[in-house]
C-alpha positions in Angstrom: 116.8 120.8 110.0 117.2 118.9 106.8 118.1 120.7 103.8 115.7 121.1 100.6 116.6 118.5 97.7 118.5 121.3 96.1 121.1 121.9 98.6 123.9 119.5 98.2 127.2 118.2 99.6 129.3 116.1 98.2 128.9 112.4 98.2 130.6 110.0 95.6 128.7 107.4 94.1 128.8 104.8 91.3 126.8 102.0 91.7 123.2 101.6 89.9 120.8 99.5 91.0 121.4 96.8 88.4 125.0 96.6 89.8 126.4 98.9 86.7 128.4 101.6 87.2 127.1 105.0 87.0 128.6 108.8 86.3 129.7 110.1 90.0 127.2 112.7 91.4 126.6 115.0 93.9 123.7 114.6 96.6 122.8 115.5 100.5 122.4 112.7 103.0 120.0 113.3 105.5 120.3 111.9 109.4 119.5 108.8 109.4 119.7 107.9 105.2 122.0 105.6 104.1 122.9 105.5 100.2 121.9 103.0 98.1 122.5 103.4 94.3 121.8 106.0 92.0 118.6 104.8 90.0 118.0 105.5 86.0 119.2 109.3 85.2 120.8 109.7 88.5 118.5 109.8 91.2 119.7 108.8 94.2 118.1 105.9 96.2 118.6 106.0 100.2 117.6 104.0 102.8 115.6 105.6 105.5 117.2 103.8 108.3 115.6 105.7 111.1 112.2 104.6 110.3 113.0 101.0 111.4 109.5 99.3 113.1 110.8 99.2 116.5 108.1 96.5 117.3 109.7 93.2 118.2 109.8 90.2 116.5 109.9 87.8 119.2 106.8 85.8 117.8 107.3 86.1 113.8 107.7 82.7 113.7 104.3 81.7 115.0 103.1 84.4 112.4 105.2 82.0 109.6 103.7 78.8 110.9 100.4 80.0 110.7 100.8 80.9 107.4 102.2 77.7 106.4 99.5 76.0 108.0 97.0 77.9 106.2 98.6 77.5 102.7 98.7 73.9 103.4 94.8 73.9 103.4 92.7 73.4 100.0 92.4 76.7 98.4 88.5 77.3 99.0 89.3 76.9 102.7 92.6 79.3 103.1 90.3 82.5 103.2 88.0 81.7 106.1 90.9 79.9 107.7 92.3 83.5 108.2 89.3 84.7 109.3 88.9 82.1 112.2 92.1 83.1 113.5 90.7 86.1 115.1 87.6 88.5 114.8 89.9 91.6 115.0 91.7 90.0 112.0 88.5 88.9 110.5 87.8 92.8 110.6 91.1 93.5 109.3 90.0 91.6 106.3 86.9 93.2 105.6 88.2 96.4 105.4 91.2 95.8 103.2 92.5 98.3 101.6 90.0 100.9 103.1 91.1 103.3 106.0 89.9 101.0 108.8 92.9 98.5 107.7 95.6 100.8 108.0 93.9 102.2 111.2 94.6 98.9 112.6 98.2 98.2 111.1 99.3 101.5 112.6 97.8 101.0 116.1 98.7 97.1 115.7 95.5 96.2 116.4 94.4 98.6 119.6 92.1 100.8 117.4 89.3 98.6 116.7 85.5 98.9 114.1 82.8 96.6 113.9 81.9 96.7 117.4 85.2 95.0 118.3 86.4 97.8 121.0 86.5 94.9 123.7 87.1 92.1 121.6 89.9 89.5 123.8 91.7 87.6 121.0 94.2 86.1 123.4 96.9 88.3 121.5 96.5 86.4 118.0 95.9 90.2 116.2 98.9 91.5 117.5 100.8 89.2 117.1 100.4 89.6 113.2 100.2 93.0 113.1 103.6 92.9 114.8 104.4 90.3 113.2 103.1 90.5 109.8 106.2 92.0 107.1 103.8 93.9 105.2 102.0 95.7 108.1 105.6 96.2 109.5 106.3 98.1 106.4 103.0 100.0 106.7 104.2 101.1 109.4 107.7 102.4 108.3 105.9 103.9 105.4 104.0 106.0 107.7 107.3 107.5 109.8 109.2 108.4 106.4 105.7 110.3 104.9 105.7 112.0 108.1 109.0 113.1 108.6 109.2 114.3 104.6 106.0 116.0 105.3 107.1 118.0 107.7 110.5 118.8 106.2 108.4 119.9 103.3 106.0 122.2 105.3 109.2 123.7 107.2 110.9 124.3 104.0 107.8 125.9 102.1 107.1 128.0 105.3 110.5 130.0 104.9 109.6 130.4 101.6 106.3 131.2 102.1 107.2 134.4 104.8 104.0 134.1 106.9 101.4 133.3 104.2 99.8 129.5 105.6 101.6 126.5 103.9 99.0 124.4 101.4 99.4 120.8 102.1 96.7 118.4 100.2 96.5 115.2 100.7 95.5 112.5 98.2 93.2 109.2 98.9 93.3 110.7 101.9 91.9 107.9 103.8 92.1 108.6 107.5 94.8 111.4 107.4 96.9 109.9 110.1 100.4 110.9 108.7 99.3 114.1 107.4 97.6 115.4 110.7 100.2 114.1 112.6 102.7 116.1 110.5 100.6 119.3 110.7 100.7 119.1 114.3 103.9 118.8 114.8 103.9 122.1 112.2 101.6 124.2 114.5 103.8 123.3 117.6 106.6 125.5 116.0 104.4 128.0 115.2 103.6 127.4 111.4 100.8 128.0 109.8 99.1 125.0 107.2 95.7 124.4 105.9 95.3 120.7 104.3 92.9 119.7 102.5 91.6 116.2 102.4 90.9 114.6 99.2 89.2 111.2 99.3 86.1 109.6 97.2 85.2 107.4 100.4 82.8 109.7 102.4 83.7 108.0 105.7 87.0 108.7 105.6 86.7 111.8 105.6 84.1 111.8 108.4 86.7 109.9 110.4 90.0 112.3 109.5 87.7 115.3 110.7 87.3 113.5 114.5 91.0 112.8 114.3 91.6 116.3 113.5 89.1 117.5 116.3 90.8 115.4 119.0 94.4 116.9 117.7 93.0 120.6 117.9 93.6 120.8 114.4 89.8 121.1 113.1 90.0 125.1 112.2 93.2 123.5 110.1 92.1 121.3 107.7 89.1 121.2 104.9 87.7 117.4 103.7 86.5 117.4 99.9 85.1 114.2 98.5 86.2 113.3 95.0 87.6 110.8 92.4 91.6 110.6 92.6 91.7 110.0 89.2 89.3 112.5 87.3 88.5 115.5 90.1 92.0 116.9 91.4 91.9 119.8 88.5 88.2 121.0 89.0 88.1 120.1 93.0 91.8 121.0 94.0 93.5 123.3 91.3 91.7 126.3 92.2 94.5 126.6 95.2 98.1 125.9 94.5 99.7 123.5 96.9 102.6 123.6 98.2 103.4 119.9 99.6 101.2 116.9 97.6 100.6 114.4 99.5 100.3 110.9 97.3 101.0 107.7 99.8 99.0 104.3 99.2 97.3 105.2 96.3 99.6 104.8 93.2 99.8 100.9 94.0 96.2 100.5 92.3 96.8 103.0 89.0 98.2 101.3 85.8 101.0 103.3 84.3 98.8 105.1 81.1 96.8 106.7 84.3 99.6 107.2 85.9 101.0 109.3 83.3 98.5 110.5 81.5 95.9 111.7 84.0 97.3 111.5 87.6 100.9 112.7 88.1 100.4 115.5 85.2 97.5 116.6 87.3 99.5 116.8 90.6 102.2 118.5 88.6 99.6 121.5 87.8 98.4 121.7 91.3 101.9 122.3 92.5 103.4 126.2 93.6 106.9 126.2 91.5 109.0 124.6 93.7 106.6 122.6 95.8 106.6 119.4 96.7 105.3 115.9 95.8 105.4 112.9 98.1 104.4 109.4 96.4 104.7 105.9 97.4 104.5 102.2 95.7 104.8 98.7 96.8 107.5 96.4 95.9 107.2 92.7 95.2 107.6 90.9 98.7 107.5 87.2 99.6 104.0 87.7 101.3 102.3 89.3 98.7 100.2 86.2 97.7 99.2 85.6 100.9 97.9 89.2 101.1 95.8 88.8 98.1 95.2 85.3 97.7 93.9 84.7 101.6 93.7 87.6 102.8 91.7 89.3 100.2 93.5 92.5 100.3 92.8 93.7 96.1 95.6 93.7 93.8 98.3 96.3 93.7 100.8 97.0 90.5 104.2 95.9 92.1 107.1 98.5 90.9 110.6 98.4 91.3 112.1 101.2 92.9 113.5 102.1 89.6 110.4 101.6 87.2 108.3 103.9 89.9 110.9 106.8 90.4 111.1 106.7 86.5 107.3 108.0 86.2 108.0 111.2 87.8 110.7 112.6 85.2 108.3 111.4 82.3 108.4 113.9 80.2 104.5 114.2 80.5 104.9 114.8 84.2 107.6 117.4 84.1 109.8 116.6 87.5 113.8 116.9 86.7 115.7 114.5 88.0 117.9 116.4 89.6 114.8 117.6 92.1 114.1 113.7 92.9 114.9 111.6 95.3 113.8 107.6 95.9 113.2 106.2 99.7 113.3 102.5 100.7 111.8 101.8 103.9 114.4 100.0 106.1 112.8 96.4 105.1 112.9 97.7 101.5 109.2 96.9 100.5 108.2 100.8 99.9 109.5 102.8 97.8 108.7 106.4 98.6 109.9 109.5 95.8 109.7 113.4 96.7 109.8 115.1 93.7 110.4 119.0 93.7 108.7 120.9 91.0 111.4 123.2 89.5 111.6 127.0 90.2 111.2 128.9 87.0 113.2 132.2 87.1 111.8 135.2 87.8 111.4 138.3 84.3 113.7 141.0 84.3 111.9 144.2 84.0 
């Protein structure tokens, strides 16, 4: 199994992201990483090549041309031109940003609302959901937060000696990685309790059947709540050990960011537990995603600016207990940050 962040082996490494050169360090590769750079005060940026969308391409083109076609149209026409393409996509856009969206990006387009279950779009849906960069990345996003999350909850278990591992999960939304991860947990015999934490009601309503049809329903807990203001008073009564923080950061302005949310997730953390974030990147179809789509603007970070947030010194991460993920099409970043064990009194 893969070793904490604080276990390392030697790797040499000089390059920065810029293209500057950098003091050498000393870092672990994981299977299926491949180093990148070493960001601002030496955390390392990897690749997470494993997690490569294994969907093909073959049609991506047809994707690109109807894009161009739509773009070519008068702006007041582009949105509904989307939303004649097909009514699974039409769906799609109604629920951007919401869990029923990313429901249908990680299913490409076989889990279906609005009444749509037998919907025949002569293949038009998947085709952009297979197609489509940004729900390929989705996608990829999805297999890295699941493989860290268990890697986490493996970690904290041998740590833990028996006592269940505390996962939360932040803008929960449907839970798919998370359950998926706790799952694969029980299966070697660990035991986790995760809480849910979402403000949207029917989210959580639709992580607790997902958790019923995995077996997992004596597992988890759902508490509705505001991302921003509630994790303190709704969450911090029970330390976590893993944190859980993908898809939401890409809609909180740094002063949040820093002053409110990842001080807060800081606190909730055990010493030496773990906090998993993620944050777009700026992509060549991210006007299309707003601007036709509809999907509601995100803050675009470099993978620098958004591992940089974490080892603020009003968060309280080191960077030595960081580490910044690019999924293999390099529009995620992804950062695990370790809080830092603080060493036990002598008596």
């Amino acid at each position: 199994m893969v070793s904490p962040i604080e276990e390392f082996m030697p790797i040499k490494a000089t390059d920065r992201e810029d293209g500057s050169v950098f003091l050498d360090t000393q870092f672990s590769l994981r299977d299926g990483e491949r180093f990148v750079c070493l960001l601002d005060k030496a955390i390392p940026l990897v690749i997470d090549e494993y997690a490569a969308d294994p969907t093909t391409r073959a049609d991506a083109h047809l994707v690109e041309a109807e894009q161009a076609r739509i773009w070519a149209l008068p702006e007041a026409r582009r949105h509904a031109a989307f939303l004649a393409l097909s009514p699974i996509l039409a769906s799609f856009a109604r629920h951007t940003e919401k869990y029923p969206a990313l429901e249908m990006v990680y299913s490409h387009g076989d889990i279906r609302f609005d009444g749509l279950d037998g919907c025949d779009d002569g293949g038009t849906a998947r085709r952009w959901f297979d197609g489509f960069e940004n729900a390929r990345a989705v996608r990829e996003r999805g297999t890295i937060t699941t493989r860290l999350l268990v890697e986490s909850i493996l970690e904290r278990a041998r740590r833990n000696q028996g006592s269940p591992v505390e996962v939360v999960s932040i803008a929960s939304g449907s839970a798919r990685c998370v359950l998926d991860a706790v799952r694969q947990a029980r299966a070697l015999g660990i035991q986790v309790h995760a809480r849910m934490f979402d403000l949207d009601g029917d989210a959580l309503t639709y992580s607790r059947k997902l958790a019923a049809g995995m077996q997992l329903k004596g597992m988890i807990e759902t508490i509705q709540g505001n991302v921003v203001r509630d994790i303190s008073t709704k969450l911090g009564h029970v330390p976590a050990d893993v944190v859980e923080a993908v898809g939401i950061m890409d809609y909180l302005p740094d002063p949040v960011v820093l002053r409110y949310f990842l001080p807060q997730l800081y606190d909730l953390l055990k010493d030496g537990g773990r906090l998993i974030a993620s944050n777009i990147k700026e992509n060549r179809e991210q006007s299309f995603l707003h601007d036709v789509i509809g999907w509601k603007d995100m803050i675009y970070r470099t993978s620098e600016t958004f591992a940089n947030l974490f080892v603020r010194p009003r968060v309280g991460f080191q960077p030595k207990n960081c580490r910044a993920h690019l999924t293999p099409d390099e529009l995620y970043c992804l950062v695990e940050a370790q809080k830092a064990t603080r060493p036990q009194a002598v008596i």
